[in-house]
C-alpha positions as CSV (number, residue, x, y, z in Angstrom):
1,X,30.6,17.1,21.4
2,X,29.6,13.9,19.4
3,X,26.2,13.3,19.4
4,X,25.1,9.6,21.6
5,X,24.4,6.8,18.6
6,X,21.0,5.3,18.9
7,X,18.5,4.1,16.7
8,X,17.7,6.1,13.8
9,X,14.9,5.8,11.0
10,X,14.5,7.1,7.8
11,X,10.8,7.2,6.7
12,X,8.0,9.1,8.9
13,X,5.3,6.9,7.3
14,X,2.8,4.5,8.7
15,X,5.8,1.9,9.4
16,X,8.8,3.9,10.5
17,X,6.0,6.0,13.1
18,X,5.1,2.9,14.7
19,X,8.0,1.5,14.8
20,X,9.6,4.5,16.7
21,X,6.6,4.2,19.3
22,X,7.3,0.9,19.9
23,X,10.8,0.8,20.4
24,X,9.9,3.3,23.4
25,X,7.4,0.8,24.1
26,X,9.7,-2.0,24.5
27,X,12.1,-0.3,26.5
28,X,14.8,1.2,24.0
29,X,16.4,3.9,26.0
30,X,18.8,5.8,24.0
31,X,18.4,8.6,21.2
32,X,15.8,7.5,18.6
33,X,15.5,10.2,15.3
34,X,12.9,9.8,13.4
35,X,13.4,11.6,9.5
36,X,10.4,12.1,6.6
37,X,11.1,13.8,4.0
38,X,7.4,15.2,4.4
39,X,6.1,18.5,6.6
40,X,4.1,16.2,8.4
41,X,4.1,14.0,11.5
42,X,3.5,10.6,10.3
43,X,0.1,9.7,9.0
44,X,-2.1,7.1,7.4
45,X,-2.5,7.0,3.5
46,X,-5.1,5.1,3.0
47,X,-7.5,8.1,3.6
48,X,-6.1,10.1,1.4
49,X,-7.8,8.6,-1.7
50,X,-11.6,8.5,0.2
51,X,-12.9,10.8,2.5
52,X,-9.7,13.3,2.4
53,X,-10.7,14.0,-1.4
54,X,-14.5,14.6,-0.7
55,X,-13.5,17.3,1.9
56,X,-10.9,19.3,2.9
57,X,-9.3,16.8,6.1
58,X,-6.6,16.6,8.2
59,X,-4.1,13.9,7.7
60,X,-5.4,10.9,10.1
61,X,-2.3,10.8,12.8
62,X,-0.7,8.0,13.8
63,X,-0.2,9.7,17.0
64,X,-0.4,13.0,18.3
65,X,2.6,15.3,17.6
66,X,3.1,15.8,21.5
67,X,3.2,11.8,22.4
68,X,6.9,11.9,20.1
69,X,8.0,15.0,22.5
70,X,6.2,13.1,25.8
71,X,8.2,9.6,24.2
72,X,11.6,11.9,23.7
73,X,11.7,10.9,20.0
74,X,13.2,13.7,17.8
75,X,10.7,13.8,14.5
76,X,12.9,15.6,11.9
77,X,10.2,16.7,8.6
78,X,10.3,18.0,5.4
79,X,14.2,16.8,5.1
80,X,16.3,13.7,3.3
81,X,18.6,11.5,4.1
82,X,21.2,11.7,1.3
83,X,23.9,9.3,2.1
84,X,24.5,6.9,4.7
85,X,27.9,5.9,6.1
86,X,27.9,2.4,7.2
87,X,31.5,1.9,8.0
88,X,31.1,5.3,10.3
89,X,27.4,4.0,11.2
90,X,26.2,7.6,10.2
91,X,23.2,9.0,8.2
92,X,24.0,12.3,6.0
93,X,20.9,14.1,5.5
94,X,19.6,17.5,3.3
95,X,20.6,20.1,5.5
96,X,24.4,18.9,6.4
97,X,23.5,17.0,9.8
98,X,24.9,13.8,11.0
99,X,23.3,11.6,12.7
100,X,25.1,8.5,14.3
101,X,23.3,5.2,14.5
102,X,24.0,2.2,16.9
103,X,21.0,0.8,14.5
104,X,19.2,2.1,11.6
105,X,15.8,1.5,10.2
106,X,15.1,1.9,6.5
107,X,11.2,2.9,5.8
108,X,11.2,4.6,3.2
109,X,8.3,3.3,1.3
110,X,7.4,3.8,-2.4
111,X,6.7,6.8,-4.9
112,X,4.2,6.7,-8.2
113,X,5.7,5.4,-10.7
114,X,5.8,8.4,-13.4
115,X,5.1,8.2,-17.5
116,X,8.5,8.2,-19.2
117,X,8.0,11.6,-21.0
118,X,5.1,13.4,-18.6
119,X,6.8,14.1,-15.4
120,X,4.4,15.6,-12.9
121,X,3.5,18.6,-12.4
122,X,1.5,19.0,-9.8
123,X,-1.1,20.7,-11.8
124,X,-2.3,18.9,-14.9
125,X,-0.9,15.8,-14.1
126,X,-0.9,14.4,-10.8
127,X,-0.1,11.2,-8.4
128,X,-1.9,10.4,-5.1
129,X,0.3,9.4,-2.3
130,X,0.9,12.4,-0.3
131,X,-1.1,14.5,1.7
132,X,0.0,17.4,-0.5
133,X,-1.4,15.3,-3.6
134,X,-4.8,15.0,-1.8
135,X,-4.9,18.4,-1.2
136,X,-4.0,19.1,-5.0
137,X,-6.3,17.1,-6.1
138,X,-9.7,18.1,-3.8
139,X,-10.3,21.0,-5.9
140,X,-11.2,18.9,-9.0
141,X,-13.6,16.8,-7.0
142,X,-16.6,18.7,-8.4
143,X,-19.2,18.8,-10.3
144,X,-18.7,20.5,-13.8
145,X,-15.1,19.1,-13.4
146,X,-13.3,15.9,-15.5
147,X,-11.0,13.8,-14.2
148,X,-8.5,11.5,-16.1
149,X,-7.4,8.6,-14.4
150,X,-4.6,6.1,-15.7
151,X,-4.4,3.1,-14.3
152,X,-7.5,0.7,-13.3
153,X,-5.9,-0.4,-10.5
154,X,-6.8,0.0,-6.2
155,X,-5.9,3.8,-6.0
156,X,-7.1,4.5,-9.9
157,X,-10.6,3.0,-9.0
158,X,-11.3,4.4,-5.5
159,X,-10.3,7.7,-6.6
160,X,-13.1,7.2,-9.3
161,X,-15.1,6.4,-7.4
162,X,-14.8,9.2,-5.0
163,X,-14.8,11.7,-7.7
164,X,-18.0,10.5,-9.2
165,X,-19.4,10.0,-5.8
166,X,-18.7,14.3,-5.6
167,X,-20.1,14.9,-9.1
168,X,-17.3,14.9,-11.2
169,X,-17.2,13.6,-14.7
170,X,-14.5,10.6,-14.8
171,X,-12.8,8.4,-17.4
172,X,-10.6,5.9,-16.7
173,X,-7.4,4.3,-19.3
174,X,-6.5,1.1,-18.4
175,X,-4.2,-0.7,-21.2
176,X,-5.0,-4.1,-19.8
177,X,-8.6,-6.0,-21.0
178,X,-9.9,-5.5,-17.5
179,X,-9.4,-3.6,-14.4
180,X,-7.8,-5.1,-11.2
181,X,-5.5,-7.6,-13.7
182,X,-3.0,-7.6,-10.7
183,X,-4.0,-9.5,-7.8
184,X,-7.8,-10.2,-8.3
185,X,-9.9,-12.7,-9.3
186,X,-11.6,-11.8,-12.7
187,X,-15.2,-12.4,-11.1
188,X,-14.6,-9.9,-8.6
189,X,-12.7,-7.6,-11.0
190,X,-15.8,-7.8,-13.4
191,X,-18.6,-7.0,-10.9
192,X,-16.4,-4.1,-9.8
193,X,-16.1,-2.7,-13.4
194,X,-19.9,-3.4,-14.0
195,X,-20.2,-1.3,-10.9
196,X,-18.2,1.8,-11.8
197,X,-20.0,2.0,-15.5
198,X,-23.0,2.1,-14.1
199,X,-22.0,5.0,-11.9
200,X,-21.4,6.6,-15.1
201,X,-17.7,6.0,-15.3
202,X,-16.2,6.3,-18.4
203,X,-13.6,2.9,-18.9
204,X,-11.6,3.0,-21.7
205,X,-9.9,-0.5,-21.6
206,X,-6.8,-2.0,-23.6
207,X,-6.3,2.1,-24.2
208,X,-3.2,3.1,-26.0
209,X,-2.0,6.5,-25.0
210,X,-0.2,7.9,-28.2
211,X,-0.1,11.4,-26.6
212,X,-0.3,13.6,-23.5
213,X,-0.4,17.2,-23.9
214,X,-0.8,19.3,-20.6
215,X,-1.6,23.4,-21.4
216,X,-3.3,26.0,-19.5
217,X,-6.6,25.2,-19.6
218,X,-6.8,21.2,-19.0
219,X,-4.9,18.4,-20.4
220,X,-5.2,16.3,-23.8
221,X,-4.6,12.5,-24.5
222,X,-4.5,11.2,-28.1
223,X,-5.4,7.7,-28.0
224,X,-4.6,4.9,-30.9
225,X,-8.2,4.0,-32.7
226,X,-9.4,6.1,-30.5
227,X,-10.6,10.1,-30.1
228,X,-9.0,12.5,-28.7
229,X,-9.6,12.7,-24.7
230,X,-10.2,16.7,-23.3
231,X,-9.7,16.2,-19.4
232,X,-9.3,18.6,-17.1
233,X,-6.4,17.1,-14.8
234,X,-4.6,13.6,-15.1
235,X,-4.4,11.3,-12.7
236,X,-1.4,8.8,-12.7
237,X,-1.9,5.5,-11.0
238,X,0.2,2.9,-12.9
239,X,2.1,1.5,-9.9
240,X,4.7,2.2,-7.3
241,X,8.3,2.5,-7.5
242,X,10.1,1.3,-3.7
243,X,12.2,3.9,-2.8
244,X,15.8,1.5,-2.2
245,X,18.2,4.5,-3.4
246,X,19.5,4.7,-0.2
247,X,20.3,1.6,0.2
248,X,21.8,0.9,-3.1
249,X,24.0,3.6,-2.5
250,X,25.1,1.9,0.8
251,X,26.2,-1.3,-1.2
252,X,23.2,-3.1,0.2
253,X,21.5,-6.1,-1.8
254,X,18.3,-3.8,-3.9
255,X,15.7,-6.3,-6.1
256,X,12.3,-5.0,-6.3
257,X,12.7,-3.1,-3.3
258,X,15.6,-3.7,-0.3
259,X,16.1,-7.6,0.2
260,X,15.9,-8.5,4.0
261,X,15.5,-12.1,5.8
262,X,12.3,-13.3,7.2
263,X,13.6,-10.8,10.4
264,X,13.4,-7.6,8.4
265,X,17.3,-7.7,8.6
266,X,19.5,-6.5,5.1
267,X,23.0,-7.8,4.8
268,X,24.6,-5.1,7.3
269,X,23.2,-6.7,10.5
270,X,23.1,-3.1,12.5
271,X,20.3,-2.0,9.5
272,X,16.9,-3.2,8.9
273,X,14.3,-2.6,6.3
274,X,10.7,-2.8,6.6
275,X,7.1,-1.9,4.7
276,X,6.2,-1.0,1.4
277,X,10.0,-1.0,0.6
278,X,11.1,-3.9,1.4
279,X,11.6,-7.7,-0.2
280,X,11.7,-10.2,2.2
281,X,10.6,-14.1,2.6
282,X,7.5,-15.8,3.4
283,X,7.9,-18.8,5.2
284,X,3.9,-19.7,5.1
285,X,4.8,-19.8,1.1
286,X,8.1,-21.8,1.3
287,X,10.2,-19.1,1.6
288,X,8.9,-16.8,-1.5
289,X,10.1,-13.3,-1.9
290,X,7.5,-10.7,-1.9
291,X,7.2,-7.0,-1.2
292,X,3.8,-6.2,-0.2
293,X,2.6,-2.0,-0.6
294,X,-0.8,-2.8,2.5
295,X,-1.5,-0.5,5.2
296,X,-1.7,-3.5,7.2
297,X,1.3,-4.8,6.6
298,X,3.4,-1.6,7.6
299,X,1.7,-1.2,11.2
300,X,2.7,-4.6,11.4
301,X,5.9,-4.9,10.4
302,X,6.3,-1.3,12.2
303,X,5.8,-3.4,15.7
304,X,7.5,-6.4,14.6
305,X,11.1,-4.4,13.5
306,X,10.9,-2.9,16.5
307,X,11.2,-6.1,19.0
308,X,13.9,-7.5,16.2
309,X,15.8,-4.1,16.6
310,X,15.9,-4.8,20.1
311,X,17.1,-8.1,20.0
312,X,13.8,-10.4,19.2
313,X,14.2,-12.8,16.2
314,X,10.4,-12.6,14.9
315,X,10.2,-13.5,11.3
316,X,7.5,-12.1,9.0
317,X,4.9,-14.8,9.9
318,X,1.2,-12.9,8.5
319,X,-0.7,-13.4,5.7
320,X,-0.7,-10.8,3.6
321,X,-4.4,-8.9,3.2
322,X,-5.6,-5.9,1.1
323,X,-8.6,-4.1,0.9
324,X,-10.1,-1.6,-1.2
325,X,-13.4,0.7,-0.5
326,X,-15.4,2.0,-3.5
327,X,-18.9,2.8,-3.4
328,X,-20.6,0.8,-1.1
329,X,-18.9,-2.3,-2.1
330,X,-15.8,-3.7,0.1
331,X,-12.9,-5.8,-1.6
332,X,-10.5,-7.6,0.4
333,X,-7.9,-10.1,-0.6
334,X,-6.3,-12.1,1.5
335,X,-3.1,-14.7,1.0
336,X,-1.3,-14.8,-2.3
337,X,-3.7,-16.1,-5.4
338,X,-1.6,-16.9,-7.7
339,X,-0.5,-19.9,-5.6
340,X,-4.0,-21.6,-6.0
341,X,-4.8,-24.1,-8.9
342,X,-8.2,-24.1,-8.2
343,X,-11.0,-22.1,-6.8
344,X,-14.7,-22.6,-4.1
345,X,-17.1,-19.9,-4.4
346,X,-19.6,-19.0,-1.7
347,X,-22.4,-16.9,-2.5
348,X,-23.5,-14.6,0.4
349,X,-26.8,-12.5,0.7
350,X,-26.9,-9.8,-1.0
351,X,-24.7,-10.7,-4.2
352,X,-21.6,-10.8,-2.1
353,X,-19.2,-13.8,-3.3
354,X,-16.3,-15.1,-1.4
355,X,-13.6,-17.5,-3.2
356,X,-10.7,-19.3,-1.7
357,X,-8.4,-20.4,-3.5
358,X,-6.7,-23.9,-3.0
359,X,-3.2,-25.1,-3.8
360,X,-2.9,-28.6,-5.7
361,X,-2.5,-30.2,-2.2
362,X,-5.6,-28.7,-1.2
363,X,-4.6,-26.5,1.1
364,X,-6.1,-23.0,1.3
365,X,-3.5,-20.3,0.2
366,X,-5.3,-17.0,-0.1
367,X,-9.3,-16.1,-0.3
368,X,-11.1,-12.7,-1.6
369,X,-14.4,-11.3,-1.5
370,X,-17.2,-8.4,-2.7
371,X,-20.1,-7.5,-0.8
372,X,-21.8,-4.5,0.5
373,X,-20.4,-2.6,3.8
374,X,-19.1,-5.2,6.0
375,X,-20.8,-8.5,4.5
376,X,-17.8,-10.4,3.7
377,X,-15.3,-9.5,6.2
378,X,-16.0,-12.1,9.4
379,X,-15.3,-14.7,6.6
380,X,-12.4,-13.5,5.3
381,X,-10.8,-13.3,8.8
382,X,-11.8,-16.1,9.4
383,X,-10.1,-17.4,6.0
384,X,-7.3,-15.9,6.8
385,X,-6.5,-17.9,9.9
386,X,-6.6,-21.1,7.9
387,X,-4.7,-19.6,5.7
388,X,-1.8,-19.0,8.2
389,X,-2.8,-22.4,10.0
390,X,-2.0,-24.1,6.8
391,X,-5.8,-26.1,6.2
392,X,-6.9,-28.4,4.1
393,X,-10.7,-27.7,4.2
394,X,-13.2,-29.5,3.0
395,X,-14.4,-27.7,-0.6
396,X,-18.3,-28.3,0.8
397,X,-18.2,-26.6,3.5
398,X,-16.5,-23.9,1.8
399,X,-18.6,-23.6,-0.7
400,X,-21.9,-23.8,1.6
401,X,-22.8,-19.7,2.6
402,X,-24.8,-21.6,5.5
403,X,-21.6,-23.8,6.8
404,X,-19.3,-21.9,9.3
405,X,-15.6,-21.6,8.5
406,X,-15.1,-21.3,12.4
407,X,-16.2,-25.4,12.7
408,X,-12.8,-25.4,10.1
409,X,-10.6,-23.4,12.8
410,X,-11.7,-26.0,15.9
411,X,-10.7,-28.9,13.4
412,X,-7.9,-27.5,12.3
């Protein structure tokens, strides 16, 4: 007997987990499958690389494993899709099974991006993304331990900053002149970096590895003018690869991730793409091509594949925001900065700093900000709304802690 075709999903992450809730929500009444290639129901990551490290925790469920049973969606783990047949609208995956698709959802998210000639091993040199990395790496946040960490980017820094919160002795590579040289300011960068050394973080910037030996007892990195590095583990965070395999393999369009329209659609209009694996347009920034790795942005695009699976033609209309916790400081970034010419600061209480960044037309394209705890995060909201209302503000008000952006939204 031939299985009934319905939708199917590959990727039990953040996106493809709401995304099978919602399509139950919205009324989808045939077979929904639900593959991840990880033991788990589907989680949230961005735990994983702050209070999951300090203590042994479980993964923070999306939902409980019963509500899939209760919703009658099959949640297949620990298994891979290998192969998927478009002309027979099937998906091959690990174990022989095939499942037939009236409509297919790609999530399949990203994986670390590895060094070229030290794979991982789980042991001396390690990547955060999974659960099973968190749990691998919550041994080593001790005291008496050192931890390695390449990369001064979001996951490099809040992972040293939560193993030097627990004790452990840290020292961070980053090749670039500065941390954070992707996607933030250099004001906020710098504050952040003053921040960490302080905490007694060791930050080797413009490092050139030369070396990596792993052995027995600890790993050891050979810099160029510099000495030689003793570390107990290595910690690789020098980006994320989008996992578009699949879909390359299907004869679907693949650049930087798998290219979909402002409806999360690819070219085969029965499959759709969405989260941290996906390219698609921004109409907010005339149509620009971006794939965005946020937590935000794959609940959101979880809900909104969903309606557009089941016949809604919602494009991708929300600005894209970022945040990162370390210490007691909160970044968050929101809009695309690299499509400002200029820049307004507002000093808050405190030594928080906002800046929004204006395009040469003067409207406001994207805004970040550092404060303590939750100092700067009404703003940048509200920032973001004028962001995605396309305002031209006025630069004084902006730049005046004591003026409200909300007077902005009613004139807008």
């Amino acid at each position: 007997m031939v299985a009934e075709a319905g939708i199917v999903i590959i990727g039990a992450g953040e996106c493809g987990g709401r995304a099978a809730l919602a399509l139950r929500e919205g009324g989808y009444d045939r077979p929904i499958t639900l593959v991840g290639d990880e033991p788990h129901a589907p989680y949230e990551r961005p735990p994983l690389s702050k209070g999951m490290l300090a203590a042994e925790m479980a993964p923070k469920w999306i939902a409980a494993a019963d509500e899939y049973t209760a919703k009658d969606i099959t949640l297949l783990t620990d298994i891979s899709a290998t192969r998927i047949d478009r002309e027979g609208k099937t998906v091959h995956l690990g174990d022989g099974r095939v499942l037939p698709y009236e409509k297919l959802l790609l999530a399949t998210g990203t994986r670390p991006r590895a060094l070229p000639n030290v794979p991982f091993d789980g042991k001396r040199v390690l990547a955060l993304r999974t659960h099973a990395d968190a749990h691998a790496l919550q041994p080593w946040m001790a005291s008496g331990r050192h931890v390695a960490i390449l990369g001064g980017g979001f996951i490099g820094l809040e992972l040293a900053a939560t193993a030097r919160l627990a004790g452990a002795q840290v020292t961070v590579l980053e090749g670039l002149p500065r941390v954070l040289m992707r996607g933030v300011p250099e004001a906020l960068a710098l504050r952040l970096q003053q921040r960490h050394a302080a905490e007694g973080i060791d930050l080797q910037l413009g490092a050139k590895l030369d070396q990596i030996k792993p052995h027995p007892a600890g790993i050891t990195m050979s810099l160029v003018d510099a000495p030689v590095i003793e570390a107990d583990i290595l910690v690789v965070g020098i980006g994320a690869v989008p996992n578009a395999e699949l879909a390359a393999d299907a004869g679907l369009p693949v650049d930087n991730g798998i290219v979909v329209d402002a409806c999360l659609r690819t070219a085969d209009p029965d499959i759709f793409a969405a989260g941290d694996c996906c390219n698609f347009p921004l109409e907010i920034y005339g149509g620009r091509r971006v794939r965005l790795e946020s937590w935000r942005s794959a609940q959101e695009q979880g809900a909104l594949v969903a309606a557009n699976m089941l016949g809604a033609e919602h494009a991708v209309a929300s600005v894209p925001w970022f945040w990162s916790d370390q210490y007691d400081l909160s970044l968050q970034v929101a809009g695309l900065m690299d499509e400002g010419t200029s820049t307004v600061e507002r000093k808050l209480a405190d030594d928080g700093l906002i800046l929004f960044h204006l395009a040469a037309d003067g409207r406001l394209v994207a805004v970040s900000g550092l404060g303590t705890g939750n100092a700067i995060a009404r703003d940048i909201r509200l920032a973001e709304m004028l962001i995605a209302n396309r305002t031209v503000p006025d630069p004084e008000i902006l730049g005046d802690p004591n003026s409200k952006l909300k007077s902005l939204l009613r004139a807008a």
